[in-house]
N, CA, C and O atoms as CSV, one atom per row, in Angstrom:
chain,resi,resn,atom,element,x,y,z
A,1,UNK,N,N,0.859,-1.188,0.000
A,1,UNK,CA,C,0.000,0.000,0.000
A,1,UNK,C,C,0.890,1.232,0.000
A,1,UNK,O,O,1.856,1.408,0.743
A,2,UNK,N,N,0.519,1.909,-0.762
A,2,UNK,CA,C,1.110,3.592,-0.544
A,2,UNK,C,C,0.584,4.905,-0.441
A,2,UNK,O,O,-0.482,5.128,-1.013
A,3,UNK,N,N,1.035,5.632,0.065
A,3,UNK,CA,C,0.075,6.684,0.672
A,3,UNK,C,C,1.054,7.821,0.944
A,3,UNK,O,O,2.140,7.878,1.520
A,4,UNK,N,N,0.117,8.891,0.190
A,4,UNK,CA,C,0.747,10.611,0.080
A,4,UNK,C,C,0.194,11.360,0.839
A,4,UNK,O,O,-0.962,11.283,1.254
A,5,UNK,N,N,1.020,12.166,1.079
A,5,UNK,CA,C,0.270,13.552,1.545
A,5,UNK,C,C,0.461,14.906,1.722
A,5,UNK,O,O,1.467,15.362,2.264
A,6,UNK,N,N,-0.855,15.876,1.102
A,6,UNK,CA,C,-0.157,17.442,0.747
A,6,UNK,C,C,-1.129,18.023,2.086
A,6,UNK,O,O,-2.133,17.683,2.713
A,7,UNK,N,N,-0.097,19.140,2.063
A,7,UNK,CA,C,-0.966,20.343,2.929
A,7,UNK,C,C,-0.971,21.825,2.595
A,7,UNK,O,O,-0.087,22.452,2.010
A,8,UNK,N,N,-2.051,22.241,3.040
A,8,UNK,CA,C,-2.546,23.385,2.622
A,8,UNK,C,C,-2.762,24.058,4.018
A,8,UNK,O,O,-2.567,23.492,5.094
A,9,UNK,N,N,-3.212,25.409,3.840
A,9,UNK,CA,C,-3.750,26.395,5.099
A,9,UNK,C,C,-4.664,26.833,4.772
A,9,UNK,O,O,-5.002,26.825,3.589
A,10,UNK,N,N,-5.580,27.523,6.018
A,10,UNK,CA,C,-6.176,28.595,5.578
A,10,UNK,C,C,-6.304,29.700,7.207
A,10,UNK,O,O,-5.708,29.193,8.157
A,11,UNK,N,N,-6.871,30.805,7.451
A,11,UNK,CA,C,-7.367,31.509,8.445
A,11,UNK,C,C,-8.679,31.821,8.337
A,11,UNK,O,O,-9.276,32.192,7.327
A,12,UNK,N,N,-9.241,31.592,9.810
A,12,UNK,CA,C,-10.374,32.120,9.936
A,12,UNK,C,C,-10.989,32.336,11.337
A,12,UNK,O,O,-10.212,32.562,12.265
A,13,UNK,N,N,-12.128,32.293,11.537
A,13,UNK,CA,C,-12.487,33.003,12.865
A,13,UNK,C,C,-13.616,31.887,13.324
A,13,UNK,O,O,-13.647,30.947,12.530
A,14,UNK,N,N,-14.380,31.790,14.218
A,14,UNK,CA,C,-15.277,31.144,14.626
A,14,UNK,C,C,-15.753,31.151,16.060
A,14,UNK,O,O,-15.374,32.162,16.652
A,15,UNK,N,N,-16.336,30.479,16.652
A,15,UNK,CA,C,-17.019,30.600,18.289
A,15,UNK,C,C,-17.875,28.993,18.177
A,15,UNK,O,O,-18.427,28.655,17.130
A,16,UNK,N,N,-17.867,28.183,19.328
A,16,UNK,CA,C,-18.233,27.140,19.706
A,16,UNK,C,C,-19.522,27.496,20.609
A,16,UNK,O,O,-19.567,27.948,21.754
A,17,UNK,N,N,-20.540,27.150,19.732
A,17,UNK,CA,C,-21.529,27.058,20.480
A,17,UNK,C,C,-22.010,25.631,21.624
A,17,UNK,O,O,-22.051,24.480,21.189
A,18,UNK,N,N,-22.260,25.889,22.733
A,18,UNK,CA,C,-22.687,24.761,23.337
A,18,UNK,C,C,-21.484,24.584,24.396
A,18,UNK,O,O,-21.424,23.535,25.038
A,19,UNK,N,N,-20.613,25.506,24.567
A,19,UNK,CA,C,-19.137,25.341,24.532
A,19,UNK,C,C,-18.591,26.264,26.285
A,19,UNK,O,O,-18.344,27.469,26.228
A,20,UNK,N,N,-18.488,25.583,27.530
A,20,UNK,CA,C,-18.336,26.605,28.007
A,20,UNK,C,C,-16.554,26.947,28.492
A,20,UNK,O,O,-15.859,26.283,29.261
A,21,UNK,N,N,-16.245,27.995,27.855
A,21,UNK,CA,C,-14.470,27.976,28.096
A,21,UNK,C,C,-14.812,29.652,27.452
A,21,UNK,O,O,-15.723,30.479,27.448
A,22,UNK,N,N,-13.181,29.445,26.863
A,22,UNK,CA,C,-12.841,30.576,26.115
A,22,UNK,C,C,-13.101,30.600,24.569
A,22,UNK,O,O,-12.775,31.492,23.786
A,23,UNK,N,N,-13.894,29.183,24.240
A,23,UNK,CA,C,-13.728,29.226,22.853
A,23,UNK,C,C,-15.121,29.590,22.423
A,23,UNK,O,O,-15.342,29.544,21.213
A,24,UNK,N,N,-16.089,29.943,23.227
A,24,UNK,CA,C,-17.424,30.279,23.186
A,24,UNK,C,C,-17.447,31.679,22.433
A,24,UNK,O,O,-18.310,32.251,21.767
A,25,UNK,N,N,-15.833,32.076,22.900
A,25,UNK,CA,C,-16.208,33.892,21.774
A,25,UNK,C,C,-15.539,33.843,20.743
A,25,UNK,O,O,-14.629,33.027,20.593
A,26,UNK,N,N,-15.883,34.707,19.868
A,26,UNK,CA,C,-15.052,34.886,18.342
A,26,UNK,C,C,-13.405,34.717,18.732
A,26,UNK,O,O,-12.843,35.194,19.717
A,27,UNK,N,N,-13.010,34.169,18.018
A,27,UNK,CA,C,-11.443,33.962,18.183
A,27,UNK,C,C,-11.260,33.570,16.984
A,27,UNK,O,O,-12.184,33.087,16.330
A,28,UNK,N,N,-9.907,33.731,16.455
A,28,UNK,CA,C,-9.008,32.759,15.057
A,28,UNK,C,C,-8.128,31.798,15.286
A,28,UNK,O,O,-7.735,31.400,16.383
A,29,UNK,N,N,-7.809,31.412,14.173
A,29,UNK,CA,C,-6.899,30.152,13.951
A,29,UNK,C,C,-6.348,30.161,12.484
A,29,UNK,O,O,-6.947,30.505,11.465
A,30,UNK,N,N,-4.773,29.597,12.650
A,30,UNK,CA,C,-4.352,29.803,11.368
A,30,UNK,C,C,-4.205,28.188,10.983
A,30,UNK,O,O,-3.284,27.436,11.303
A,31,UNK,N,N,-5.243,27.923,10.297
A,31,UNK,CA,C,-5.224,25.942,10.433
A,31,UNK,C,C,-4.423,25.421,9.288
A,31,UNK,O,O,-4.314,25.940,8.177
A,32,UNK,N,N,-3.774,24.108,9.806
A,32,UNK,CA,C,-2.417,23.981,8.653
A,32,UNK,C,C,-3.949,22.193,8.433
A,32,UNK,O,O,-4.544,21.440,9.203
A,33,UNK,N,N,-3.874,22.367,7.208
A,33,UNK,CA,C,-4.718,20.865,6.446
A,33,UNK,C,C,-3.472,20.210,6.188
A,33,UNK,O,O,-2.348,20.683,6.017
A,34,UNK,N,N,-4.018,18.659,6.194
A,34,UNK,CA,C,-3.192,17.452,5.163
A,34,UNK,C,C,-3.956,16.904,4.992
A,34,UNK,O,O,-4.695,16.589,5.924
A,35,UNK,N,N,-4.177,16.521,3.798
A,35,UNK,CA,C,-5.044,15.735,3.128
A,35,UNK,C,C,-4.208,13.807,2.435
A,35,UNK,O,O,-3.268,13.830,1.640
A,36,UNK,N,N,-4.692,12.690,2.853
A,36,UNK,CA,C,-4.208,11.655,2.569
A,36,UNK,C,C,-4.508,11.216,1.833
A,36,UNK,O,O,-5.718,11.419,1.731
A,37,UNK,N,N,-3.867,10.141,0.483
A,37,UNK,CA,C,-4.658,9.521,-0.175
A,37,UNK,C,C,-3.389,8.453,-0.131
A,37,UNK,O,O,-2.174,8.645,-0.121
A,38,UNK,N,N,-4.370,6.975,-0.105
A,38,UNK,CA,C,-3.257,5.973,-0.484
A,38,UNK,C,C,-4.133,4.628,-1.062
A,38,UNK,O,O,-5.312,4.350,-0.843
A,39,UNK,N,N,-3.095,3.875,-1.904
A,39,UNK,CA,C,-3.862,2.749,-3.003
A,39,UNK,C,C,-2.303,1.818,-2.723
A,39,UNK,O,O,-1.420,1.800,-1.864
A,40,UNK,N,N,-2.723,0.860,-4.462
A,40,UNK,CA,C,-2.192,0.034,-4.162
A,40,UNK,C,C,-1.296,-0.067,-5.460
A,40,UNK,O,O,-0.234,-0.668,-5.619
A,41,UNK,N,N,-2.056,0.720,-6.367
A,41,UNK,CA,C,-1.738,0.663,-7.865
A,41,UNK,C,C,-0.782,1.782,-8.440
A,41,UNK,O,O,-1.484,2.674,-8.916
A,42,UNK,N,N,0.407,2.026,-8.553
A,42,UNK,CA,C,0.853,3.050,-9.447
A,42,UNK,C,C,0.609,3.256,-11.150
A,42,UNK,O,O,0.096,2.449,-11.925
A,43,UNK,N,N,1.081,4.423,-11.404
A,43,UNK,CA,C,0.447,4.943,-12.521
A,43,UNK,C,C,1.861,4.590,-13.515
A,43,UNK,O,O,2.911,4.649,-12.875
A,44,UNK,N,N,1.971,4.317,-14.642
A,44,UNK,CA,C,2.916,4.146,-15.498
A,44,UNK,C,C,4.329,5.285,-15.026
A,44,UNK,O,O,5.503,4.922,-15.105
A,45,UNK,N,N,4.059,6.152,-14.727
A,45,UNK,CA,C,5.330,7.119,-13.894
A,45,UNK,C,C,5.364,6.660,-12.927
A,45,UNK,O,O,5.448,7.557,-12.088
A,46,UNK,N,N,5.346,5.440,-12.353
A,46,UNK,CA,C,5.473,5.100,-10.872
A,46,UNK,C,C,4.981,5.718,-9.768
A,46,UNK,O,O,5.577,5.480,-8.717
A,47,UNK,N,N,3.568,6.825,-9.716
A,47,UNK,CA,C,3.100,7.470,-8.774
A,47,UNK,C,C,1.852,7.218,-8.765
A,47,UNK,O,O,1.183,6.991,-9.773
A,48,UNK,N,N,1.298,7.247,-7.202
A,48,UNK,CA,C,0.164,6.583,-6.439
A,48,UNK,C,C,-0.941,7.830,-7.650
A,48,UNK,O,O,-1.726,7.496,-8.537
A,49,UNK,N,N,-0.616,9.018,-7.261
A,49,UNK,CA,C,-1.743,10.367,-8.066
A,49,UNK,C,C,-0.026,11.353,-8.270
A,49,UNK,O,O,1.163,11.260,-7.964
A,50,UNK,N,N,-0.828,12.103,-8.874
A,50,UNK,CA,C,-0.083,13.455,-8.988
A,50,UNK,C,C,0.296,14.288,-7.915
A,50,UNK,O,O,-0.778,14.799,-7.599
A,51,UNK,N,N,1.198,14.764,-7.124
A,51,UNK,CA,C,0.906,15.990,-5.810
A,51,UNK,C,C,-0.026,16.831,-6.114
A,51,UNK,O,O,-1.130,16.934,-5.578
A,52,UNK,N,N,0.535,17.619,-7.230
A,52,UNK,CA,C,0.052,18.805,-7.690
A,52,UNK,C,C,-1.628,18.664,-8.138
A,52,UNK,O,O,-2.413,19.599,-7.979
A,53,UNK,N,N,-2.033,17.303,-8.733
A,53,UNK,CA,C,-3.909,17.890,-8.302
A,53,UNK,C,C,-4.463,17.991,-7.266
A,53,UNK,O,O,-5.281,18.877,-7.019
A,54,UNK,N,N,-4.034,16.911,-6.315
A,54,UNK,CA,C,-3.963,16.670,-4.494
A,54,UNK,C,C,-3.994,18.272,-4.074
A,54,UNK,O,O,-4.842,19.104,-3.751
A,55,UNK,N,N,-2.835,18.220,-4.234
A,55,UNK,CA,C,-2.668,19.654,-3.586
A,55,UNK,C,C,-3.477,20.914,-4.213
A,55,UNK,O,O,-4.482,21.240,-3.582
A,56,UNK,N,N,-3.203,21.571,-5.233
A,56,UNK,CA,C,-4.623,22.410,-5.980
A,56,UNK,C,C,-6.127,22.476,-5.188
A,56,UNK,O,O,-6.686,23.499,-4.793
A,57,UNK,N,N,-6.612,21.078,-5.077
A,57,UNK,CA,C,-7.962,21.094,-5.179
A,57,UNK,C,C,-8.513,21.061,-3.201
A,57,UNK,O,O,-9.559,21.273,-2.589
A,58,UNK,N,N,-6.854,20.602,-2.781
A,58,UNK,CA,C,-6.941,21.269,-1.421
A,58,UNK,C,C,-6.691,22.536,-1.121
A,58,UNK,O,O,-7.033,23.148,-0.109
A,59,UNK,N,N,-6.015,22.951,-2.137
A,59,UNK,CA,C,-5.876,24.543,-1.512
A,59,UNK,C,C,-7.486,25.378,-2.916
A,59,UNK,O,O,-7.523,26.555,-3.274
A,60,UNK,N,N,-8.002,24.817,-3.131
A,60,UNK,CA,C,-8.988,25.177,-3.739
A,60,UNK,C,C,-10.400,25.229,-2.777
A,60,UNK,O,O,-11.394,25.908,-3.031
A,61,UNK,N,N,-10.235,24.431,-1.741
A,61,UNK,CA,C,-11.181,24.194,-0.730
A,61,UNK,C,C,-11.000,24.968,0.255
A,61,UNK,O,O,-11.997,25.586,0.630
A,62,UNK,N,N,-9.690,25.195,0.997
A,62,UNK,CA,C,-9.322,25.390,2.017
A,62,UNK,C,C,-9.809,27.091,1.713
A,62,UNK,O,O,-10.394,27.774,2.554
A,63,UNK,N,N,-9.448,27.538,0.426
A,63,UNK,CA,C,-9.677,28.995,-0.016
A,63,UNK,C,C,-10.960,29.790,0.403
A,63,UNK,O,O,-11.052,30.968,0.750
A,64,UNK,N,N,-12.126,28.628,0.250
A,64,UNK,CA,C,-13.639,28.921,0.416
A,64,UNK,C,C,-13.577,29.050,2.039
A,64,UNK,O,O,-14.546,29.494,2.655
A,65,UNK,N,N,-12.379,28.635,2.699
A,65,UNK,CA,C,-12.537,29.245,4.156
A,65,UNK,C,C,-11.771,29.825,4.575
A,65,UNK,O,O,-11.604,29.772,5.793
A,66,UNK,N,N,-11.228,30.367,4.043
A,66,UNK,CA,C,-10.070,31.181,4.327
A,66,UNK,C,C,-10.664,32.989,4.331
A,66,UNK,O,O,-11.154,33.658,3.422
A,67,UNK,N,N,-10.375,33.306,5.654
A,67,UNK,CA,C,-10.396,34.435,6.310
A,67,UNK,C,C,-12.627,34.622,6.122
A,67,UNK,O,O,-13.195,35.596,5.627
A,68,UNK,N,N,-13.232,33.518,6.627
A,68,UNK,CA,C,-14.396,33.905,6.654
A,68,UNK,C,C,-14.578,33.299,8.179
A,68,UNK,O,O,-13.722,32.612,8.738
A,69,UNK,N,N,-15.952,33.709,8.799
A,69,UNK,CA,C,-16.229,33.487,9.975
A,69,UNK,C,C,-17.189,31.867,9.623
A,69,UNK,O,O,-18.259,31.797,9.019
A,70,UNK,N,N,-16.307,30.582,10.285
A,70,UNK,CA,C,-16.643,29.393,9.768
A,70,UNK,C,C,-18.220,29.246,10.921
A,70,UNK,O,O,-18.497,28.051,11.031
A,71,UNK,N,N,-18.936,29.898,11.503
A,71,UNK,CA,C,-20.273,29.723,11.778
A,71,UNK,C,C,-21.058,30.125,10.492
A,71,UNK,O,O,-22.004,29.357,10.315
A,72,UNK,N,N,-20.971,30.925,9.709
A,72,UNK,CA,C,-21.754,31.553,8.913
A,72,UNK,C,C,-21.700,30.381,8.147
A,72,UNK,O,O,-21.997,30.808,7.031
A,73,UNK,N,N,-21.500,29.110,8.026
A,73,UNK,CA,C,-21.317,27.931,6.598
A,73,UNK,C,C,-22.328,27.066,7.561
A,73,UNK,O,O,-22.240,26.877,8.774
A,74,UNK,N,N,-23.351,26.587,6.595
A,74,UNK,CA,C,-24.326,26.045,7.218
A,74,UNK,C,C,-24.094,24.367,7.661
A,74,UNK,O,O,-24.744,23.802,8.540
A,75,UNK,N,N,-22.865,23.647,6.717
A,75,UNK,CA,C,-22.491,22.795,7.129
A,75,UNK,C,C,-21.741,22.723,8.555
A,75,UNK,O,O,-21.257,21.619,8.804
A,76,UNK,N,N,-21.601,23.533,9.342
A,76,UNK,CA,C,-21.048,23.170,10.841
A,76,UNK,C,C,-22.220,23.227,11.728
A,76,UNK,O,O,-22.181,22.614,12.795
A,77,UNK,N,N,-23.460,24.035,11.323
A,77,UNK,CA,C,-24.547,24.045,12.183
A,77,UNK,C,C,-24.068,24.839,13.479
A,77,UNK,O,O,-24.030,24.330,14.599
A,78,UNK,N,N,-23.761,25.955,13.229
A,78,UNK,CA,C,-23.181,27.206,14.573
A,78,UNK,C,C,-21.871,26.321,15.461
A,78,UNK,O,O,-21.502,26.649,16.588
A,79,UNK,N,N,-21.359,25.282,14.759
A,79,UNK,CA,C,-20.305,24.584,15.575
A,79,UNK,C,C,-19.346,24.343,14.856
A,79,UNK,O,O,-19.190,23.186,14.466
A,80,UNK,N,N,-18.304,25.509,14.424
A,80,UNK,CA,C,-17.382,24.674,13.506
A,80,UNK,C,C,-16.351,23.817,14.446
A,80,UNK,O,O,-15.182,24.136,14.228
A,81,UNK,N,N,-16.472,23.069,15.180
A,81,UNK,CA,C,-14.949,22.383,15.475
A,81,UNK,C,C,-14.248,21.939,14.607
A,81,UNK,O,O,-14.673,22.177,13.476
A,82,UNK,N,N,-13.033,21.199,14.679
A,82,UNK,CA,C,-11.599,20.899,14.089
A,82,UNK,C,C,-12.543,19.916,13.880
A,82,UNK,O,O,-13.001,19.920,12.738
A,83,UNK,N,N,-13.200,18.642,15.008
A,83,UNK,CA,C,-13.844,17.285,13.626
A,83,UNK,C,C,-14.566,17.691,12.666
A,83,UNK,O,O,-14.377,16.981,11.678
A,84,UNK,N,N,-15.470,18.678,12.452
A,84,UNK,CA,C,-16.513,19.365,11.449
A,84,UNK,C,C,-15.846,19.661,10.089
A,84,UNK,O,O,-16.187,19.423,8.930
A,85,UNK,N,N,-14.642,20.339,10.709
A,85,UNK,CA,C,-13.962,21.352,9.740
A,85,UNK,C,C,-13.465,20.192,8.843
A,85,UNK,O,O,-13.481,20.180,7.612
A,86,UNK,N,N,-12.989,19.148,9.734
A,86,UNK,CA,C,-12.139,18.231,8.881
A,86,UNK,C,C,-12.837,17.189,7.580
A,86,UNK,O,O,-12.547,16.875,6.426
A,87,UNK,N,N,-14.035,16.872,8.691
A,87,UNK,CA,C,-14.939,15.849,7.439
A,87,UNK,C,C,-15.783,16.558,6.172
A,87,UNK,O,O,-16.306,15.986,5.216
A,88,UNK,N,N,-15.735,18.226,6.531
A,88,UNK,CA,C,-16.515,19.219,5.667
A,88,UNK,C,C,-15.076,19.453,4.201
A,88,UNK,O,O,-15.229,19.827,3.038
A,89,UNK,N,N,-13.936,19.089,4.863
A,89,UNK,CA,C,-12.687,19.745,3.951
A,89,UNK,C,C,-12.815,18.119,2.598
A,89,UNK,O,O,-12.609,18.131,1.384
A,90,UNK,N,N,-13.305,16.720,3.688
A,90,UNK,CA,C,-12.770,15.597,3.119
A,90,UNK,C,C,-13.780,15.507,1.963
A,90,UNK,O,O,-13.468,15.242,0.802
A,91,UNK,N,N,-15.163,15.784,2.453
A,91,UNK,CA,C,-16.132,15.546,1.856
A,91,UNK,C,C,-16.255,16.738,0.094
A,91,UNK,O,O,-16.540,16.123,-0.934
A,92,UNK,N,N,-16.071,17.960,0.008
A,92,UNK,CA,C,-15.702,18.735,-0.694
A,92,UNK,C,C,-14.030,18.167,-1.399
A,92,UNK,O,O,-13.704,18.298,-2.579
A,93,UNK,N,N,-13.396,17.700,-0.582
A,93,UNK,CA,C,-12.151,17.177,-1.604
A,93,UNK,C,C,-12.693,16.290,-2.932
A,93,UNK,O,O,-12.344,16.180,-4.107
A,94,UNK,N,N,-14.154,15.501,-1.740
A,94,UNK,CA,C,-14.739,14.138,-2.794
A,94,UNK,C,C,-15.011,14.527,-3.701
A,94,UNK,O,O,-14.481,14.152,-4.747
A,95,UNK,N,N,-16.107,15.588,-3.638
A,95,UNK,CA,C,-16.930,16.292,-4.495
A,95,UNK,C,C,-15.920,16.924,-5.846
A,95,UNK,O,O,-16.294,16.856,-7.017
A,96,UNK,N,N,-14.841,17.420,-5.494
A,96,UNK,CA,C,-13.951,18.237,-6.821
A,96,UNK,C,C,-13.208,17.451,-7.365
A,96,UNK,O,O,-12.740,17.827,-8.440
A,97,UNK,N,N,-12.706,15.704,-6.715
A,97,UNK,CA,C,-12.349,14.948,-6.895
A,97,UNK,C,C,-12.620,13.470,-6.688
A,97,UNK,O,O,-12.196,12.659,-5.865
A,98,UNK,N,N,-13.714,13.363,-8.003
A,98,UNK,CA,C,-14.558,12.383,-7.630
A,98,UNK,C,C,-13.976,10.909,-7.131
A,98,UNK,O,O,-14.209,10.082,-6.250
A,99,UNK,N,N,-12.817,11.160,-8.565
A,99,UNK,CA,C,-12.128,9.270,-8.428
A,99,UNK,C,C,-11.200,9.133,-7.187
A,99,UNK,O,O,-10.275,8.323,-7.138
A,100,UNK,N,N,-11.537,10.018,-6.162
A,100,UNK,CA,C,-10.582,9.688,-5.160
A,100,UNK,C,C,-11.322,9.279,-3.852
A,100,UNK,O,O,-10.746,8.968,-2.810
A,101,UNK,N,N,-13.150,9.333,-4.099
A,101,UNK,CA,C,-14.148,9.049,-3.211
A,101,UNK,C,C,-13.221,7.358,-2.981
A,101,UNK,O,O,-12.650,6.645,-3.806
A,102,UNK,N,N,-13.400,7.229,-1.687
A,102,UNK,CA,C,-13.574,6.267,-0.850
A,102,UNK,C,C,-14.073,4.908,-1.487
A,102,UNK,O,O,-13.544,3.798,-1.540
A,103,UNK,N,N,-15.676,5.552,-2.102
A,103,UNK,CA,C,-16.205,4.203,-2.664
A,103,UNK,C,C,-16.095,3.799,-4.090
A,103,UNK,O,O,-16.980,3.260,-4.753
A,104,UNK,N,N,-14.547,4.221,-4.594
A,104,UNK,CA,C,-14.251,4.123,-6.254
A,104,UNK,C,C,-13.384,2.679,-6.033
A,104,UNK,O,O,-13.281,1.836,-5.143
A,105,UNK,N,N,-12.936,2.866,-7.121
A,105,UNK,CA,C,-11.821,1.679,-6.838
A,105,UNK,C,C,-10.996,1.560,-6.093
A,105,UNK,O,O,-10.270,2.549,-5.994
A,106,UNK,N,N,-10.641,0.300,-5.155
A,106,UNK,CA,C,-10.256,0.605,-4.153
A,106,UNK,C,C,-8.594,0.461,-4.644
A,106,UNK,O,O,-7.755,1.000,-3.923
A,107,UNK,N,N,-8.300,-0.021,-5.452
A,107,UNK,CA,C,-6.537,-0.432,-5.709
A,107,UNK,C,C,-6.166,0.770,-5.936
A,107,UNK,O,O,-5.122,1.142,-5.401
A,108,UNK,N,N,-6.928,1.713,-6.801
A,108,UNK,CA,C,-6.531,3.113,-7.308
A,108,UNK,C,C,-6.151,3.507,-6.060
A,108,UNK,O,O,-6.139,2.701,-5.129
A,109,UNK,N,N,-5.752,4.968,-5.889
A,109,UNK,CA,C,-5.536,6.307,-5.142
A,109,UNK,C,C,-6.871,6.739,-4.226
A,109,UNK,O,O,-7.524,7.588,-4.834
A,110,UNK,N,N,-7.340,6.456,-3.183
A,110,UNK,CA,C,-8.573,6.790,-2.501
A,110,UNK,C,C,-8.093,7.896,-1.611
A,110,UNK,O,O,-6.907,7.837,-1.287
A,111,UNK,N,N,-8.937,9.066,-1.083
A,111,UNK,CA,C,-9.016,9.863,-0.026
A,111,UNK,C,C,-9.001,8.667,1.293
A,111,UNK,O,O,-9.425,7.512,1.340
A,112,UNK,N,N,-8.397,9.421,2.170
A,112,UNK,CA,C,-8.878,8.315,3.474
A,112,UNK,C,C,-8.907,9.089,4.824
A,112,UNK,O,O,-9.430,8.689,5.864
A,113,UNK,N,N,-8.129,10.494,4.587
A,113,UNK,CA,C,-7.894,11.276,5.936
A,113,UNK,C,C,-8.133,12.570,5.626
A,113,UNK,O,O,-7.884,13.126,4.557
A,114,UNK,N,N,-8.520,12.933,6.389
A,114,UNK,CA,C,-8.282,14.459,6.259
A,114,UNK,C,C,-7.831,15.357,7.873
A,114,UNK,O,O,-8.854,15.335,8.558
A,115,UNK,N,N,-6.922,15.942,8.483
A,115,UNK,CA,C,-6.055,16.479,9.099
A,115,UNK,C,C,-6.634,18.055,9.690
A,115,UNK,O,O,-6.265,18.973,8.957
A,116,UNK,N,N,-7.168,18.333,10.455
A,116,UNK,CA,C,-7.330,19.630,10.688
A,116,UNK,C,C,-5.943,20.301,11.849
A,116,UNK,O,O,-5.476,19.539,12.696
A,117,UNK,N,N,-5.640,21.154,11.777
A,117,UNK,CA,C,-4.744,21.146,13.168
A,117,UNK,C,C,-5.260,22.860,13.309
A,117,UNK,O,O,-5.343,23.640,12.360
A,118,UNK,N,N,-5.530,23.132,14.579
A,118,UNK,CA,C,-5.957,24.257,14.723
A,118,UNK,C,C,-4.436,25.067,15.493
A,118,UNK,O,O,-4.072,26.232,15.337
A,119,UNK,N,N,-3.728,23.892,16.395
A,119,UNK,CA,C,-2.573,24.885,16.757
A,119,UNK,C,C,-1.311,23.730,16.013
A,119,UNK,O,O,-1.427,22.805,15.209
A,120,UNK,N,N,-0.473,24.150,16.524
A,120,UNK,CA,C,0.663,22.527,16.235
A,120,UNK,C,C,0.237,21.431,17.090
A,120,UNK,O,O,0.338,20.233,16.824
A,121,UNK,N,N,-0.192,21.890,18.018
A,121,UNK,CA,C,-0.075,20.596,19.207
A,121,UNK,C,C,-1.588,20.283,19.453
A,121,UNK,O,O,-1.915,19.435,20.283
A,122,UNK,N,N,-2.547,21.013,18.687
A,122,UNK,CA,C,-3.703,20.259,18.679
A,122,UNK,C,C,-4.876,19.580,16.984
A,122,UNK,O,O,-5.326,20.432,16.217
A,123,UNK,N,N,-5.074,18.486,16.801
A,123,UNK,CA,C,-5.605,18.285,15.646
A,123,UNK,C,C,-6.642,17.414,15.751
A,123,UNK,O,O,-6.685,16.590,16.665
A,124,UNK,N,N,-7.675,17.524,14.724
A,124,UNK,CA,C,-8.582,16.787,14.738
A,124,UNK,C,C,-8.584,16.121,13.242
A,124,UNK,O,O,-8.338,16.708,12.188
A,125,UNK,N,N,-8.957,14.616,13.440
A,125,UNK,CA,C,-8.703,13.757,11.668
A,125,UNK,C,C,-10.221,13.561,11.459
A,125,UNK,O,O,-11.104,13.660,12.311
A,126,UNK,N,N,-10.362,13.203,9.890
A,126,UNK,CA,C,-12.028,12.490,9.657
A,126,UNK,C,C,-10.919,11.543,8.933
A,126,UNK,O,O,-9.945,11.934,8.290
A,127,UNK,N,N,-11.315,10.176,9.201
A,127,UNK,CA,C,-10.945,9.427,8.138
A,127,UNK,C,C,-11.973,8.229,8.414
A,127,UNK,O,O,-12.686,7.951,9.379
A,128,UNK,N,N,-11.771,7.684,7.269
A,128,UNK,CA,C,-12.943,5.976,6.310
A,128,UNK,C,C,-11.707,5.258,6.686
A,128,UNK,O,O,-11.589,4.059,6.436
């Protein structure tokens, strides 16, 4: 099996509803993504996928949140946490990149993780 992985950033702002601390008020984060994909099959150049679409279509996602207030996106439901953020980044990776859904071929190149890290020392994963 082999398995890549690119990362991307983005900034933004948010508040945890339901939440009682400090994270209940508007605050930011400068979140570093990695996005995983791994198979079984290489491609005639000897590579699992390309970096460079991997990477693109993560920093193509990450863009749509970058420097917006992540409550206002109706997919977190007034809660963006790091697990939200992460399965909302994996699920939109699917969507711009279909043949890398989970339920394609499985020997090919599949999505399997997706990486949120809100500081260095704290992260939240979605992975199948």
């Amino acid at each position: 099996m082999f398995e890549v992985r690119v990362e991307a950033g983005f900034s933004a702002a948010h508040f945890l509803r339901d939440y009682h601390g400090k994270c209940e008020n508007l605050h930011g984060h400068n979140y570093k993504v990695f996005a995983h994909a791994r198979g079984s099959v290489l491609d005639e150049g000897g590579m699992l996928l390309d970096f460079s679409v991997l990477k693109k279509t993560l920093r193509t996602v990450c863009k749509e949140l970058d420097h917006t207030n992540l409550n206002n996106i109706e997919e977190f439901k007034q809660n963006p946490s790091a697990e939200r953020i992460s399965m909302y980044i994996f699920r939109r990776i699917c969507e711009e990149m279909p043949e890398l859904s989970p339920d394609e071929n499985k020997e090919k190149a599949s999505l399997f993780a997706v990486d949120v890290f809100e500081t260095d020392t704290s992260r939240a994963r979605y992975s199948v």
